[in-house]
Each structure stands twice: as structure tokens, then as C-alpha cells.
N, C-alpha and C positions, 0 to 999 in steps of 0.2 A: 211325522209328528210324534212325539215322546209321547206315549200316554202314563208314564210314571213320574211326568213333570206337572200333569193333568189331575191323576188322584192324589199327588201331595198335597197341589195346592186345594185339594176337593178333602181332606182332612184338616187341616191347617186350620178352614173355616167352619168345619164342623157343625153340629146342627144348633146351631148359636146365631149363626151368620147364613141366614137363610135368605136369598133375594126377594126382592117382591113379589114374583110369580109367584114362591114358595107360600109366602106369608099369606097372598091372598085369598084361601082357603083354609079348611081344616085338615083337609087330606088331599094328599098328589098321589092316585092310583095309577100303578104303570104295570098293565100286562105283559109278562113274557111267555110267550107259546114258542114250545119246544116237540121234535117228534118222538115219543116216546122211545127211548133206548132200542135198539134194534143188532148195534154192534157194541165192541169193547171202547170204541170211540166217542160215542154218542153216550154211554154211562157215563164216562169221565164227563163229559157234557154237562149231564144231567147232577152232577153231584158239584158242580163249580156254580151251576146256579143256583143249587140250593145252598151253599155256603155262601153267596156273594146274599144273597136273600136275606138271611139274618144277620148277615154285617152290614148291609145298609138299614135294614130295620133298627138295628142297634145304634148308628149312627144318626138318624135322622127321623124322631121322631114322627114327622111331619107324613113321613114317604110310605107307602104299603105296594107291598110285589105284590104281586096275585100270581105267583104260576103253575099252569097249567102243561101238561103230557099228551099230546094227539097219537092215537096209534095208525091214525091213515090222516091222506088227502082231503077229502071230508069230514073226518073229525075234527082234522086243525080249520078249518075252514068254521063250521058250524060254533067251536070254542070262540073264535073270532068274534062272532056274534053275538054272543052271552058276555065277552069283557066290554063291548059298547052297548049293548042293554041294558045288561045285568049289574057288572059294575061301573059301570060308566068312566071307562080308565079315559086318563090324561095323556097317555103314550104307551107305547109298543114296542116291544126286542121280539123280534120271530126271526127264526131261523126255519125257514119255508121245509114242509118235509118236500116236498118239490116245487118246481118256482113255476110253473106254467098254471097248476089249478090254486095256485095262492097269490096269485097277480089281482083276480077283481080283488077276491075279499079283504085284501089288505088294502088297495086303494080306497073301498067303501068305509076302512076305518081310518083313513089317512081324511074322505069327505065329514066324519064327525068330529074333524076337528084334531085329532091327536097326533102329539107326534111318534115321527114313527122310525125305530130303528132297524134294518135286514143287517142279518148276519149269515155269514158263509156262499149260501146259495141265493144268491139277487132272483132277483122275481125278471118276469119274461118285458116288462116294459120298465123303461129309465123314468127315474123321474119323481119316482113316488116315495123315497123313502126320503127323510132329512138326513138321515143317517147310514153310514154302510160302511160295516165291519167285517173284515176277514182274514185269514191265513194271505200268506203271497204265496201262490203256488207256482208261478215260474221261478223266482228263489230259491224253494226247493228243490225245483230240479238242476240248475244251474249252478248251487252250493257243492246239491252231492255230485255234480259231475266234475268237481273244482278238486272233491278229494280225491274220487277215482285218478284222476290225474296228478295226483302225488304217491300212487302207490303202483301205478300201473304204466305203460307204452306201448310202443311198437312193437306187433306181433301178440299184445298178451288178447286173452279171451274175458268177455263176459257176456252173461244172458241178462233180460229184463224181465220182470213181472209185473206189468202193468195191475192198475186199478179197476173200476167200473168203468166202460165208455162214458166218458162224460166229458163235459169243457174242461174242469180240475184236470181231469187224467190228463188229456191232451195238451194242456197248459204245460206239466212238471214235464211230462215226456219230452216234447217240441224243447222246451228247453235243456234238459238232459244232453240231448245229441247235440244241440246249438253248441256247450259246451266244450263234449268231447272234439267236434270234429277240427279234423287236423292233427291228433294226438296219434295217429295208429293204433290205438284200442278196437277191435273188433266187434262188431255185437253180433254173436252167433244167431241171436232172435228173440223174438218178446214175445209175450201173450198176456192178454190178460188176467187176472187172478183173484179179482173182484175184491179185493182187498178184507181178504177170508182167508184164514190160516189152512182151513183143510184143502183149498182148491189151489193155498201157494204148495201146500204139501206136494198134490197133484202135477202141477205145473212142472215143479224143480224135478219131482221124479222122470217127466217124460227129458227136462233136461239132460239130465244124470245118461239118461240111455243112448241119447242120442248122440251126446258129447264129451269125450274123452278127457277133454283138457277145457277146462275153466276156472279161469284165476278170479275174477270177482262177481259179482252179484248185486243187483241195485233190485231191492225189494219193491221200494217209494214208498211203506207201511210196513208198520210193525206188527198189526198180526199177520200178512202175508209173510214176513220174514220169519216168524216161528214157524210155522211150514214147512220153509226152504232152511233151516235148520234142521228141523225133524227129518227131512229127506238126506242131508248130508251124513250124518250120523247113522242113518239107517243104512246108506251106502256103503258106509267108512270113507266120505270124501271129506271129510271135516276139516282136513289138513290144508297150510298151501292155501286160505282161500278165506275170502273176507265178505260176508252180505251188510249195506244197507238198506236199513229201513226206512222209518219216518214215522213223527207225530207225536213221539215222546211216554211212549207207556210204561208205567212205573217199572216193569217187569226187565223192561227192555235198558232202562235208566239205570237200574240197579247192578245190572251186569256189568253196566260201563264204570260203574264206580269201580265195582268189584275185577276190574282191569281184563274183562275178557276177550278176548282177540277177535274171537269169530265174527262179533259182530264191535266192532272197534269205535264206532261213534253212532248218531241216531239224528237225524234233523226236524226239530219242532214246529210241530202245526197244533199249536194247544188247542185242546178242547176250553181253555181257560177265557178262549176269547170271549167265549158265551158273556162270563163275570166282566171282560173288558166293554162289551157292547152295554151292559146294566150299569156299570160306572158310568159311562159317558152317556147315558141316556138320563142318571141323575143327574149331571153336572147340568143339563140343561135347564135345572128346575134350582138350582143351590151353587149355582156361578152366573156371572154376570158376563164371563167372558161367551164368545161363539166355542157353539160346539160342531155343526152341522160341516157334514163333509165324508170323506171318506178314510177312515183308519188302517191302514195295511200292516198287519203285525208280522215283522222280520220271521223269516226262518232261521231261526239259531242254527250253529250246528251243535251240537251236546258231545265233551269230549269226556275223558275219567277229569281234565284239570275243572271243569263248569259244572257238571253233572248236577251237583246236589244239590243246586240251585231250583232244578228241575224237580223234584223226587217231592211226590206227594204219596206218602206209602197209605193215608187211611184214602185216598181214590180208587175208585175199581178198575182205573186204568191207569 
């Protein structure tokens, strides 16, 4: 589904052309609980919701965010609470800081009635959300194994540096290989790297020692791939030798404009979905059409010719 076919038509009508659901109050309150920033990921997160916040405020009179920053399991849980008490919201964007201890409390605000959007990390039981937004994570692994395979063959080397154990991780990986396999590309071995720039630092270093000859490098993140830069260049293997990443950080965006080799492309898991998941949670309230379903936002790949397309330089990611 296009979702820029979705907010055109979601400008077009602007807060003039509000449906009846809209009209029938004074105010449409939609909680968004988010987990408070913890990585360079989740900043950019946190700063695409606060910008979609005052463009839909600004747009639609009618509409009010409320959102809210959990630093734990319980705190988002307990927030939970306070937007069907306190403010007696109309709907909900949660991106679960984990999906197992946010499964009741989202259902119990799914029983007061509101609708409700999950983004990224689905709760432990189907069913409950109207809405569910996220990255495509086997795409991502399936895209960057699409490039390795234009740069690389039989006989050549590469290591992996896996993410957090999790479904995501195992999702881009399983695919990853699905894609290589058959190419002759070798994977001397992977580990995880918690998708933490100092532990991809770590990781590449135990590579580096272990392994004489390595042509490329699949990060699957970008601040794991600053790591496994930082380890190159500390070796002098910087040569000869290509890492990607993934997820799109400005930092990492901006190199590719600026044509640098080392890391040659980057494949997008926007933090921007958060603002995709608050769009179409408004459209629910100020379109007449369906909204309800499941949104999968492509993994681009970001090359120097797309780049800039990408590049949010005031984000912290």
C-alpha cells in the first residue's frame, strides 16, 4: 500500500474536510507511547514524532497528540493508564518497549474502546491492534544480499554482525543467506553485535585477527557499522573492502552523498515510521476511506544517486 497516495489524499482535505467521526466532538485525542530513547535509533524515533505532532496539530485543528516517553516496561505500561483515565484518548501509536509485558495493557485500552495502532515490535498475541506498522525486515536482508552479490563471487570472503537475538534479527539474517546462497560467497562467521557501535568495534576486531582475507562486510546497522569502520582503519584494512549497514542515519547518509567507498550504500529501516504509524492513525478520524490493516514500509536501498532524499541533517540520527 503507498502510504504517500494516503497522506496526499490526507492533505488535499485538510482540516476543512473533516468526517463525521471528526466532527462529532470537540476534540479527537490520540496517544502515542514511545520508549524513551535508549539508542541512536530510537532518537531519530523520538524526534519524527515530535515533528509529525506539530504537523498534524497544525493541520487539524480538531486532533491533539499527547505524547508520552517510557523509560521501562512498566512505565510504558502504567502511561498506558493515565491516557484512558487521564486523557481519555480516542486511539493509540505504541511501539511496545517490549511486546510480551505490553500485550495485556494495550488490549485493556484496545477494551475502552480506542483504536489502536502497534508499530515495529507487535505485541505477543494477534488481533488486537487495527493497525500494524513496520520496517520489512526480511527485505532488508534480502536487498543487501542482492548487492553483495553484485560486488562480490566465488571464493570471495565475508563476516556478518549480527543484531540483538530477536525475531527482527533472525528475520534480515535467514534472509540474508536465503539470498546469497548459491553465489559462492563464503561467510567466514557472524556474531552478534547488539546493534552497538562499540561491541561492532569489538566484534570486527576479533574478525580482523582471525581473518586474513575479507572482501565485504554486512553490518545490518549503522551504528554497528561505525564500529567495524573504526576497527578497519585502526588495523589499516580499510582497503579492498566494503561494510553495510542499515537504517538510514544521517551520518551514514551523508557519507554516501559525499561518495565514500567504504561504506557504498545503507538500506532504510526509518525511524520515520513512528510519523507513518500517526498519519494513518489520523486518517482514521479525517478519511472516510479504510485504514485498518497492515502497513510494511519497503527497505529502500540509499545509493550517492537517492541519498538526499533521505538526509534529515536537524535528526539526531
Amino acid at each position: 500500500m503507498k502510504i504517500s497516495t494516503l497522506l496526499g489524499a490526507m492533505a488535499v482535505g485538510g482540516a476543512m474536510l473533516l468526517s463525521g467521526a471528526a466532527m462529532a466532538q470537540e476534540k479527537i485525542k490520540i496517544g502515542v507511547s514511545i520508549p524513551t530513547p535508549t539508542h541512536a535509533w530510537a532518537s531519530g524515533m523520538n524526534w519524527h514524532a515530535e515533528q509529525a505532532e506539530k504537523r498534524i496539530e497544525a493541520t487539524y485543528p480538531n486532533i491533539d497528540i499527547i505524547l508520552i516517553n517510557s523509560p521501562s516496561p512498566a512505565d510504558q505500561a502504567s502511561a498506558l493508564e493515565d491516557l484512558v483515565s487521564v486523557h481519555k484518548i480516542d486511539a493509540l501509536v505504541i511501539l511496545p518497549f517490549e511486546s510480551e509485558p505490553l500485550t495485556v495493557p494495550v488490549r485493556n485500552v484496545k477494551k475502552s474502546g480506542a483504536f489502536i495502532t502497534v508499530v515495529d515490535r507487535g505485541l505477543s498475541q494477534p488481533g488486537i491492534e487495527d493497525i500494524y506498522v513496520a520496517g520489512d525486515n526480511p527485505m532488508l536482508g534480502r536487498v543487501s544480499g542482492e548487492y553483495f552479490k553484485t560486488r562480490l563471487g566465488k571464493g570471495d570472503n565475508i563476516v556478518i554482525l549480527r543484531g540483538i537475538p530477536t525475531t527482527i534479527d533472525t528475520e534480515r539474517y535467514d534472509a540474508f543467506l536465503a539470498e546469497i546462497e548459491g553465489s559462492g560467497i563464503n561467510v567466514l562467521d557472524q556474531k552478534h553485535a547488539n546493534w552497538n557501535r562499540d561491541d561492532g568495534f569489538e566484534v570486527m576486531q576479533d574478525f580482523l585477527s582471525r581473518f586474513p582475507d575479507i572482501d565485504g562486510v554486512w553490518a545490518q546497522d549503522d551504528d554497528i557499522a561505525i564500529g567495524v569502520v573504526k576497527a578497519l582503519k585502526a588495523a589499516g584494512r580499510d582497503k579492498n573492502i566494503f561494510v553495510v549497514g542499515g537504517a538510514g542515519m544521517k551520518e551514514t547518509i551523508k557519507s554516501i552523498m559525499d561518495g565514500e567507498t567504504l561504506i557504498p550504500i545503507d538500506v532504510l529501516y526509518a525511524p520515520a515510521m513512528i510519523a507513518t504509524a500517526m498519519d494513518v492513525t489520523v486518517a482514521r478520524f479525517v478519511s472516510n476511506g479504510p485504514v485498518a490493516g497492515r502497513y510494511i514500509l519497503s527497505s529502500t536501498v540509499i545509493t550517492k544517486e537517492n541519498a538526499a532524499s533521505f538526509y534529515f541533517p536537524d535528526s539526531p540520527f
